[in-house]
Backbone as XML, in Angstrom:
<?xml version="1.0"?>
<chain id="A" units="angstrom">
  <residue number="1" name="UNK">
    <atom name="N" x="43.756" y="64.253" z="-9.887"/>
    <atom name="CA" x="42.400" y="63.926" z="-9.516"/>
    <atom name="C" x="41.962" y="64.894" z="-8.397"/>
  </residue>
  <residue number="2" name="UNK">
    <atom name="N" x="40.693" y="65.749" z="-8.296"/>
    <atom name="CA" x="40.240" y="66.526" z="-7.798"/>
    <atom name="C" x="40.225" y="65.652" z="-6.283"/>
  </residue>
  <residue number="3" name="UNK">
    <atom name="N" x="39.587" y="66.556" z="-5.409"/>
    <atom name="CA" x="39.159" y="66.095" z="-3.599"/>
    <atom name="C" x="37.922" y="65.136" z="-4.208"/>
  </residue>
  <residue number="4" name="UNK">
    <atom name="N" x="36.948" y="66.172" z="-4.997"/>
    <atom name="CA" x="35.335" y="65.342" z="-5.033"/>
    <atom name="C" x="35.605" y="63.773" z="-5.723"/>
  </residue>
  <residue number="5" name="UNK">
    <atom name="N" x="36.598" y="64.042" z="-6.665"/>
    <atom name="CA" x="36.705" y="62.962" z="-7.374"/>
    <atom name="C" x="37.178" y="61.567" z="-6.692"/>
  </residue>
  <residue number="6" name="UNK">
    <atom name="N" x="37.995" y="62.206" z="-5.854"/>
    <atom name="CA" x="39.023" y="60.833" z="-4.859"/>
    <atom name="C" x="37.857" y="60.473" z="-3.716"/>
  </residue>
  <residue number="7" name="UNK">
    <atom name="N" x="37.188" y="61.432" z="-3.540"/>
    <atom name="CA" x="36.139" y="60.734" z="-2.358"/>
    <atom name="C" x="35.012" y="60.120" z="-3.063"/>
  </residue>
  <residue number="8" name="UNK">
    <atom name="N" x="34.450" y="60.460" z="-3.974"/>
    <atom name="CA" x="33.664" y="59.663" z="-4.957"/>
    <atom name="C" x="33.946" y="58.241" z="-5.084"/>
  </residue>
  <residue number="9" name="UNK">
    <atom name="N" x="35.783" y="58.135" z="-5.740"/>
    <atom name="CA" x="36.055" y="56.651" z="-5.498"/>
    <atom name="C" x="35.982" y="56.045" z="-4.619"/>
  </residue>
  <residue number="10" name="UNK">
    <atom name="N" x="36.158" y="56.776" z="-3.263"/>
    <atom name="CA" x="36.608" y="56.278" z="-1.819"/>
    <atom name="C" x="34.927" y="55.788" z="-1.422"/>
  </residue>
  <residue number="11" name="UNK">
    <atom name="N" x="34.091" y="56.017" z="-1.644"/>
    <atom name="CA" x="33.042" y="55.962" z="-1.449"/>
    <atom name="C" x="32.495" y="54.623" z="-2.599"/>
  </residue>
  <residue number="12" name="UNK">
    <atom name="N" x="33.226" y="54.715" z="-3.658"/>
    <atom name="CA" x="32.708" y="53.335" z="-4.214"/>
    <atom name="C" x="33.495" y="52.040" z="-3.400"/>
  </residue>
  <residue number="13" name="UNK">
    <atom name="N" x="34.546" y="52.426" z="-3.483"/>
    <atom name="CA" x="35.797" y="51.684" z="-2.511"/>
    <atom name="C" x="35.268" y="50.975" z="-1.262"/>
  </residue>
  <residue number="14" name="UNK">
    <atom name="N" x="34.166" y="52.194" z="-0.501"/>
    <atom name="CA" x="33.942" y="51.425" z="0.584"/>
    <atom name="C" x="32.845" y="50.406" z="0.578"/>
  </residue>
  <residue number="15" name="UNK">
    <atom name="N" x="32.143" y="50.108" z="-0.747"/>
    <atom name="CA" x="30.972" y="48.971" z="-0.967"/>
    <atom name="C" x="31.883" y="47.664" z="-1.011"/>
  </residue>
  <residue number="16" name="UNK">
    <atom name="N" x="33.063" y="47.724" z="-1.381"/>
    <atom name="CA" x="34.034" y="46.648" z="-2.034"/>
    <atom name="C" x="34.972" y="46.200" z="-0.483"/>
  </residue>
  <residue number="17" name="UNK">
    <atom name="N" x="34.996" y="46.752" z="0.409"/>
    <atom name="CA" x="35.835" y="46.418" z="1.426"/>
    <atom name="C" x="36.155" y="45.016" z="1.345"/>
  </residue>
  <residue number="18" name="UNK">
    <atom name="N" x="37.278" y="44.537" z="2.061"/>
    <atom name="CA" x="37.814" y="42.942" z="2.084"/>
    <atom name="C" x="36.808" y="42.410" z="2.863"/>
  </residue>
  <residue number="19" name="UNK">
    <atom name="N" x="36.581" y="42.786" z="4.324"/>
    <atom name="CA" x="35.918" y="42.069" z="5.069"/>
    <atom name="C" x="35.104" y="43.703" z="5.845"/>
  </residue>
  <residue number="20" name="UNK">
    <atom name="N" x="34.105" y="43.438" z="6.273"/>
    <atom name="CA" x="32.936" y="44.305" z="7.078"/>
    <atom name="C" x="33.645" y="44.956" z="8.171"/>
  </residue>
  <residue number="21" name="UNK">
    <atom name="N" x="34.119" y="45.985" z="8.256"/>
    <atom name="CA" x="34.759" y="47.239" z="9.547"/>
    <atom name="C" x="33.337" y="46.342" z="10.935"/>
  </residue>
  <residue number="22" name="UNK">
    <atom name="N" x="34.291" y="46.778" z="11.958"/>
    <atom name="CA" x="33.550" y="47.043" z="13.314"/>
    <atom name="C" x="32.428" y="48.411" z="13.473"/>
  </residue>
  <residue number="23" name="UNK">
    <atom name="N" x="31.310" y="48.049" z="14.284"/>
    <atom name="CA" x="30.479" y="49.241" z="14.181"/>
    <atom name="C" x="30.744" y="50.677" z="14.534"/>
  </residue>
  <residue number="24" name="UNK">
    <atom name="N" x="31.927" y="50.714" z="15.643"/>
    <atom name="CA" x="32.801" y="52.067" z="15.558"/>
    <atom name="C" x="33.268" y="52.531" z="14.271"/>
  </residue>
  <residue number="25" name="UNK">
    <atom name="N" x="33.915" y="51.656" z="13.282"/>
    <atom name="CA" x="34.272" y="51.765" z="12.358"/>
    <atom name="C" x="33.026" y="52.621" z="11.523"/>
  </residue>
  <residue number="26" name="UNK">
    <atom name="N" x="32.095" y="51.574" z="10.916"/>
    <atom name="CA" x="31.084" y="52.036" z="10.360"/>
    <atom name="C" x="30.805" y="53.388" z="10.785"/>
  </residue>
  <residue number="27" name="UNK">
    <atom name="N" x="30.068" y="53.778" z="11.764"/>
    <atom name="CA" x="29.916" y="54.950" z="12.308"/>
    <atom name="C" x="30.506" y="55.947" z="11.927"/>
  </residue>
  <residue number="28" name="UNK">
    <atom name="N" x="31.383" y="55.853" z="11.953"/>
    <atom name="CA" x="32.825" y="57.295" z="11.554"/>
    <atom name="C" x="32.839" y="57.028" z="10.133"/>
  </residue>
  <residue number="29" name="UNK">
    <atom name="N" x="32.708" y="56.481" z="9.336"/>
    <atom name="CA" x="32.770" y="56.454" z="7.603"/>
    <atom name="C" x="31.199" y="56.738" z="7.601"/>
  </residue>
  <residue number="30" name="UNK">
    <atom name="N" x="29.948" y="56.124" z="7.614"/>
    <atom name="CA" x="28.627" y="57.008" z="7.962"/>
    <atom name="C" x="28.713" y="58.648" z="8.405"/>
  </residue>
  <residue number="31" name="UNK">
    <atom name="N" x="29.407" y="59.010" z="9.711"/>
    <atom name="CA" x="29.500" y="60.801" z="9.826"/>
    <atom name="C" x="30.398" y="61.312" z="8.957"/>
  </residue>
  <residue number="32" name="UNK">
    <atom name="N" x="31.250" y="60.542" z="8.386"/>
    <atom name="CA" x="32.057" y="61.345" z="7.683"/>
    <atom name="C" x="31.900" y="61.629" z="6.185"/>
  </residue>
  <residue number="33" name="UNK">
    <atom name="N" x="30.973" y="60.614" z="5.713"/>
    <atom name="CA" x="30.593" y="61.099" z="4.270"/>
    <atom name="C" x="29.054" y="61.970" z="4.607"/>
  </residue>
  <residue number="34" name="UNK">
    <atom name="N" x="28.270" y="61.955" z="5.746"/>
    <atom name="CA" x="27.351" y="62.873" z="5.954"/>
    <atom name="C" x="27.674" y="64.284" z="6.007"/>
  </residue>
  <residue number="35" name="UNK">
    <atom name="N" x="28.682" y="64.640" z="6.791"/>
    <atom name="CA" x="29.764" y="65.669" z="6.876"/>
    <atom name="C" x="30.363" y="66.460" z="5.833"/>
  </residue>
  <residue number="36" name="UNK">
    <atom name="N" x="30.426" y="65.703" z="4.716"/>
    <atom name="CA" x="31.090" y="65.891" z="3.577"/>
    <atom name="C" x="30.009" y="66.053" z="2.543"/>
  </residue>
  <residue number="37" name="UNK">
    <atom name="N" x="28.901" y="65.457" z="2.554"/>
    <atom name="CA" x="27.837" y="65.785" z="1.414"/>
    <atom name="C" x="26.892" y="66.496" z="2.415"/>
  </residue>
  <residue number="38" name="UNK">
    <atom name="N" x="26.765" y="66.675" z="3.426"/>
    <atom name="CA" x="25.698" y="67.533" z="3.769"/>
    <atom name="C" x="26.265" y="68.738" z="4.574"/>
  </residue>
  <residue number="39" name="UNK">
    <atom name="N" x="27.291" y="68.507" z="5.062"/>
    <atom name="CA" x="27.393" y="69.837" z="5.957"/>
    <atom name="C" x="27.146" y="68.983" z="7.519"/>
  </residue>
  <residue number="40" name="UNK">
    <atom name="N" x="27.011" y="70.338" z="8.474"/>
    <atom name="CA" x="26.758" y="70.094" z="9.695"/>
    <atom name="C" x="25.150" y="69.176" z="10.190"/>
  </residue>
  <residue number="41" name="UNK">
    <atom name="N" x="24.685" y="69.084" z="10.632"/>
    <atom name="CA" x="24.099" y="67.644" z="11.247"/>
    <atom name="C" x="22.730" y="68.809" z="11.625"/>
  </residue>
  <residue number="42" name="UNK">
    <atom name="N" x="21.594" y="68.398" z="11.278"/>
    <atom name="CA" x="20.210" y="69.246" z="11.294"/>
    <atom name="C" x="19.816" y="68.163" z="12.001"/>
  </residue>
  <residue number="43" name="UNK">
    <atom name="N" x="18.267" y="68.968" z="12.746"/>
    <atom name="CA" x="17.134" y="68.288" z="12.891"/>
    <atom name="C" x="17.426" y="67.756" z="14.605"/>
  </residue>
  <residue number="44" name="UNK">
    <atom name="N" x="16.452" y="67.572" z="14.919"/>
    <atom name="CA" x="16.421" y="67.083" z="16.476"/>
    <atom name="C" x="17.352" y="65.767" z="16.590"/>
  </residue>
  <residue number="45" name="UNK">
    <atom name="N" x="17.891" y="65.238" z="17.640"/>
    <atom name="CA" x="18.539" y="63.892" z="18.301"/>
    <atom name="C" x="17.448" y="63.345" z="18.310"/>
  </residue>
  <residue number="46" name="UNK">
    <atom name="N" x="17.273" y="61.577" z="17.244"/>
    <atom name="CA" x="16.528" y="60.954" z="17.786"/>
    <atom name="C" x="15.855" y="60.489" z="19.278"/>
  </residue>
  <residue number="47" name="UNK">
    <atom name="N" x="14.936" y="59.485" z="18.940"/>
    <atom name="CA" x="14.451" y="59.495" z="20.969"/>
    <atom name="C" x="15.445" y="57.957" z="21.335"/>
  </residue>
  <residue number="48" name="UNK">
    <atom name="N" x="15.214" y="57.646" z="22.399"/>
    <atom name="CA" x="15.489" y="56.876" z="23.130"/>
    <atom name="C" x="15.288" y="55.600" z="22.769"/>
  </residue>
  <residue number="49" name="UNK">
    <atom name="N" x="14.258" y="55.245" z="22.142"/>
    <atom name="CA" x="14.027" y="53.980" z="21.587"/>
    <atom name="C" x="14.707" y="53.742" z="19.984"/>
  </residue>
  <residue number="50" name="UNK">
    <atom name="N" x="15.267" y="54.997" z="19.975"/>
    <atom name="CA" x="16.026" y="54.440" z="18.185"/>
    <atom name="C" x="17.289" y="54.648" z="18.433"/>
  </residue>
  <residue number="51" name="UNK">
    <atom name="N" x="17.987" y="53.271" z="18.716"/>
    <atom name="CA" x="19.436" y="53.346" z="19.580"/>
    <atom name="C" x="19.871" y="53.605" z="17.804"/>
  </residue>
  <residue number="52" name="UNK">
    <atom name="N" x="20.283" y="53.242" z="16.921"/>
    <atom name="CA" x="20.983" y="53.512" z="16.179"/>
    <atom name="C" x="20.936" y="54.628" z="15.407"/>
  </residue>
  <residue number="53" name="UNK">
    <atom name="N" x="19.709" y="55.651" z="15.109"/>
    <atom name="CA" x="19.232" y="56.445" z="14.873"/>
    <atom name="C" x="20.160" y="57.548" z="15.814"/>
  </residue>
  <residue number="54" name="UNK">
    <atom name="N" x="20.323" y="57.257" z="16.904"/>
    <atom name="CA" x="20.863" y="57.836" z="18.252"/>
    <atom name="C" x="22.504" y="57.781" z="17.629"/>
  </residue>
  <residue number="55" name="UNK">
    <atom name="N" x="22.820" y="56.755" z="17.820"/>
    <atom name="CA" x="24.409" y="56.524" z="17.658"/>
    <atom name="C" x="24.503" y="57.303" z="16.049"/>
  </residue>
  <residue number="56" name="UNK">
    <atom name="N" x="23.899" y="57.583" z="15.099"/>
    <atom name="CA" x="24.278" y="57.961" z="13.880"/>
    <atom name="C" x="24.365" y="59.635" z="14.216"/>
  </residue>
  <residue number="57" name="UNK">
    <atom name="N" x="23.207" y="59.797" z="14.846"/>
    <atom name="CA" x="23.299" y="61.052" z="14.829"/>
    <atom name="C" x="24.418" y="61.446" z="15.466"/>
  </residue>
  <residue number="58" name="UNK">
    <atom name="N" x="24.737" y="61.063" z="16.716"/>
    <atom name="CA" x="25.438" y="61.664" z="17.622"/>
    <atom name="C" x="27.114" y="61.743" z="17.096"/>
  </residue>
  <residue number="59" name="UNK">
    <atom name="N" x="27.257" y="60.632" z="16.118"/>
    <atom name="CA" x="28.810" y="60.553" z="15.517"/>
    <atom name="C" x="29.077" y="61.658" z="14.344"/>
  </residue>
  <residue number="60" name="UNK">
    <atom name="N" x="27.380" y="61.974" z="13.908"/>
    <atom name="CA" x="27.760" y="62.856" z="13.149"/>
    <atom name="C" x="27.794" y="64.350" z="13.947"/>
  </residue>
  <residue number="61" name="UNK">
    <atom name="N" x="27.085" y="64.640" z="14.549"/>
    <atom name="CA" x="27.164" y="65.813" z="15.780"/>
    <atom name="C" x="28.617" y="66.242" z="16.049"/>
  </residue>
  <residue number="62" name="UNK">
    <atom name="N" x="29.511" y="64.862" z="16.592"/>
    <atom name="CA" x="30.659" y="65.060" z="16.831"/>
    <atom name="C" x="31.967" y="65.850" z="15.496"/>
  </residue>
  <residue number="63" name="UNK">
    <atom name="N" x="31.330" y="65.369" z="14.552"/>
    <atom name="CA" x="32.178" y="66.007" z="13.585"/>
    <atom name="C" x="31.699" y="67.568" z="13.286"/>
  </residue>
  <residue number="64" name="UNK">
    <atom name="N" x="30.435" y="68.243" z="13.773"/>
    <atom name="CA" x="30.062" y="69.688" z="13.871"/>
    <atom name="C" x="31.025" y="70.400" z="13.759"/>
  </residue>
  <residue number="65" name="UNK">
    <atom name="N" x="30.869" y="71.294" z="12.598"/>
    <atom name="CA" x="32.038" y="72.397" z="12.450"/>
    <atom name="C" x="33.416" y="71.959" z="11.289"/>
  </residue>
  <residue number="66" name="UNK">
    <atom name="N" x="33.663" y="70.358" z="11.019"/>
    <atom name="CA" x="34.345" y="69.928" z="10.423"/>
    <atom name="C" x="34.160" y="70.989" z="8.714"/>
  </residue>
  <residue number="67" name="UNK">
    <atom name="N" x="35.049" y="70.991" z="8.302"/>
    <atom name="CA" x="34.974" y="71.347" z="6.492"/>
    <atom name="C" x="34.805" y="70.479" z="5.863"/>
  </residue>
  <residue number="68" name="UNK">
    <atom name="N" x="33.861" y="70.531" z="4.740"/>
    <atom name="CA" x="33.267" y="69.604" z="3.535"/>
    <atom name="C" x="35.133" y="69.106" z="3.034"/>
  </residue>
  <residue number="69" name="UNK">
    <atom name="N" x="35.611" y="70.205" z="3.201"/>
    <atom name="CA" x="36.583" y="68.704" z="2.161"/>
    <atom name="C" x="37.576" y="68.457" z="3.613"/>
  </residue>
  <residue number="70" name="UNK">
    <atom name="N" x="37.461" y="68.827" z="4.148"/>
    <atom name="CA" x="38.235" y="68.057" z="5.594"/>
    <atom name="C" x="37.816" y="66.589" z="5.805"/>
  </residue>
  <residue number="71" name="UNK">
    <atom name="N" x="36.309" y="66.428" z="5.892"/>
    <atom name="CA" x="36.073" y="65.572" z="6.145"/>
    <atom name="C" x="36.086" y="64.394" z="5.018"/>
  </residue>
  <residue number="72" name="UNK">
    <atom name="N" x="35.886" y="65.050" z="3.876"/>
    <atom name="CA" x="36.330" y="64.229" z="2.434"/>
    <atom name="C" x="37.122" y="63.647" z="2.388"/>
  </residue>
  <residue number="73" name="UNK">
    <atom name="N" x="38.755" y="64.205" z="2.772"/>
    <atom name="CA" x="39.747" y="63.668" z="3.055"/>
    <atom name="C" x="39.911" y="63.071" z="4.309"/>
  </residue>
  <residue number="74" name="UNK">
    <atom name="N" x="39.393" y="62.826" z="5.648"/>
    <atom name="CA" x="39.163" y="61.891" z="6.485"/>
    <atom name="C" x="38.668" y="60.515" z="6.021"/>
  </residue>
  <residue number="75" name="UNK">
    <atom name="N" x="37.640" y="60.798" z="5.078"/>
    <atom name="CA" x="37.330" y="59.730" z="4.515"/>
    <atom name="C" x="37.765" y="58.593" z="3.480"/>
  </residue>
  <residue number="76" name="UNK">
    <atom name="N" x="38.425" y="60.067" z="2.910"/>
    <atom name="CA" x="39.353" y="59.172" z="1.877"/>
    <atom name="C" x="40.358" y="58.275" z="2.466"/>
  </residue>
  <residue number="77" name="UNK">
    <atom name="N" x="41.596" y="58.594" z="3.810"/>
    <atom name="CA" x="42.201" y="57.973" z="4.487"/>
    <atom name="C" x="41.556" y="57.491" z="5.324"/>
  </residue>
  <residue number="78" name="UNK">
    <atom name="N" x="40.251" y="57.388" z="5.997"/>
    <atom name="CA" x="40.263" y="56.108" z="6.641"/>
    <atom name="C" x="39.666" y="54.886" z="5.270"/>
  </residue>
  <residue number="79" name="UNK">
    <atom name="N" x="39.119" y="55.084" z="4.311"/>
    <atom name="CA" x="38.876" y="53.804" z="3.851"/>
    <atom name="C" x="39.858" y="53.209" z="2.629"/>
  </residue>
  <residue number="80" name="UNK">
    <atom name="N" x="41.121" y="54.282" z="2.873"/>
    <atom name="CA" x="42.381" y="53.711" z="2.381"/>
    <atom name="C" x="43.256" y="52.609" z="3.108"/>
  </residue>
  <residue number="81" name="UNK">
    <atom name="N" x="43.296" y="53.223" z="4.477"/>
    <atom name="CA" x="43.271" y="52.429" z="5.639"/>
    <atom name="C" x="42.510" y="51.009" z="5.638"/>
  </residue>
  <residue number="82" name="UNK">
    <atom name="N" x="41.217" y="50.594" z="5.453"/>
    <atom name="CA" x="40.909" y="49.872" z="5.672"/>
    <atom name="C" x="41.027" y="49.014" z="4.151"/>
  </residue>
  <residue number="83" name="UNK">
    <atom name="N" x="41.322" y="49.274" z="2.848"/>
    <atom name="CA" x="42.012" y="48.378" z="2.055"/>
    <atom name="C" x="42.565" y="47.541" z="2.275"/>
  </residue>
</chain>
């Protein structure tokens, strides 16, 4: 099974979770499939009044520079992990 293919599942995988990750959690599976289907993180830092808008961006910021299938496979093991 290819990288695209295993993160594809991993990505259906993560609609099915046992029970709902913590919002740290969330966050880092959010930057990390952004990371992985888009590349590096465009566009201005939301403002001040869009706290989550804020926190999305900024987790994905942090992964800047990561590789499309680096982060594929981050993803794939953390939501193997959380099985």
């Amino acid at each position: 099974m290819s990288l695209k293919e295993q993160f594809d599942a991993a990505v259906a995988d993560s609609k099915n979770l046992p029970e709902r990750p913590d919002n740290m959690t969330l966050l880092k599976i959010y930057a990390l499939f952004k990371q992985a289907s888009s590349g590096d993180v465009e566009g201005s830092r939301p403002g001040f009044t869009d706290m989550v808008g804020r926190a999305k961006y900024d987790a994905w910021a942090a992964l800047k520079g990561t590789s499309n299938d680096e982060a594929m496979q981050q993803y794939i093991d953390l939501i193997e992990g959380l099985k």
